[in-house]
N, C-alpha and C positions, 0 to 999 in steps of 0.2 A: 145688327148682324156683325160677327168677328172674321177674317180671314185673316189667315196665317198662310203667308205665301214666302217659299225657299226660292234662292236661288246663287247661280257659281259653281253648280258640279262640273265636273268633267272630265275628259282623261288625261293623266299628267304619268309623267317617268316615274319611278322610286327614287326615293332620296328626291322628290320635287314639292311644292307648294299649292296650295288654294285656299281659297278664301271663301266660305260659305258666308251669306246673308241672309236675316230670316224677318220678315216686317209682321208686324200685328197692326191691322187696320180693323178701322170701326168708331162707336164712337161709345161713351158711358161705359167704359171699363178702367180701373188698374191692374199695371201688371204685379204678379206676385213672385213668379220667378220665369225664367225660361230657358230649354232645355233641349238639346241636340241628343237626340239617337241614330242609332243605325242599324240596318236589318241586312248582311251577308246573306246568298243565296244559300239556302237549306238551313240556315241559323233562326234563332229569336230571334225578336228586337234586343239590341242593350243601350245601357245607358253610358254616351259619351263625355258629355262635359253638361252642367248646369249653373246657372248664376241664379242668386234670388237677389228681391229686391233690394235686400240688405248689404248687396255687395257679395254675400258668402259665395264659393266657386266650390266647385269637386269634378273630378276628371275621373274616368274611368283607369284603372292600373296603366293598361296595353296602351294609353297617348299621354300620359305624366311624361313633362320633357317637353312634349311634341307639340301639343294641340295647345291654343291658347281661346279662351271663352270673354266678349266682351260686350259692352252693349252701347246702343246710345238710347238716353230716356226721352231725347228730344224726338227720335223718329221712331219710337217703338220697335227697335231693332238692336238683335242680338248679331255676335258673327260669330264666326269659328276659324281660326287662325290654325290651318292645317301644315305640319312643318315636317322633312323628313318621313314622306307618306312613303308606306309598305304595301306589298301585294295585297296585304292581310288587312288593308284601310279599304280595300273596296267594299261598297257595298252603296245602297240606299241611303242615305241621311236624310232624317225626320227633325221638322221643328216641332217643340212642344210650349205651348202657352197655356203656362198657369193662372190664369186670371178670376177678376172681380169684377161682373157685368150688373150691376141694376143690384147689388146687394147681392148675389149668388155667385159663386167660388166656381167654374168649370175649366177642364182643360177643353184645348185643342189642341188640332195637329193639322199640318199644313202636310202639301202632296207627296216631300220627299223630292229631293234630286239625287243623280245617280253620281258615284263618285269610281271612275276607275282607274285604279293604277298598276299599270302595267309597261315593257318595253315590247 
């Protein structure tokens, strides 16, 4: 069995910082890539920031600048280095695991933490 558990949301000022964490436990898998969303109230999901295993990165337009994506392979842990956060960063933040369990390719998603910013 895989869990993918977030954690670090909370509420912070504009123009302030946080730092999401997101672990992938288990055991008989690689990771392939993994990936931060976020779901605003009344909004989709969208896609924030993503690493693969390769190292490759891509950020969403709206946190290019801001948001920094990074991981450690020793602890199965990606973060999300949130910087100069906006009213318009609140929302839900989802981890996503792209992985390789027993020879089969599945994502997961872990429960989300809430992230808000406001004065």
């Amino acid at each position: 069995q895989v869990q993918v558990v977030e954690s670090g949301g909370g509420l912070v000022q504009p123009g302030g910082s946080l730092r999401l964490s997101c672990e992938a436990s288990g055991s008989g898998f690689s990771i392939n890539a993994m990936a931060w969303y976020r779901q605003a109230p009344g909004k989709e999901r969208e896609l924030v920031a993503v690493i693969t295993s390769g190292g490759n990165l891509n950020y969403a337009d709206s946190v290019k600048g801001r948001f920094t994506i990074s991981r450690d392979n020793a602890k199965n842990t990606v973060y999300l280095q949130m910087n100069s956060l906006k009213p318009e960063d609140t929302a839900v933040y989802y981890c996503q695991a792209d992985l390789t369990r027993w020879s089969t390719r599945s994502v997961y998603w872990g429960q989300g933490t809430r992230v808000t910013v406001s004065s």
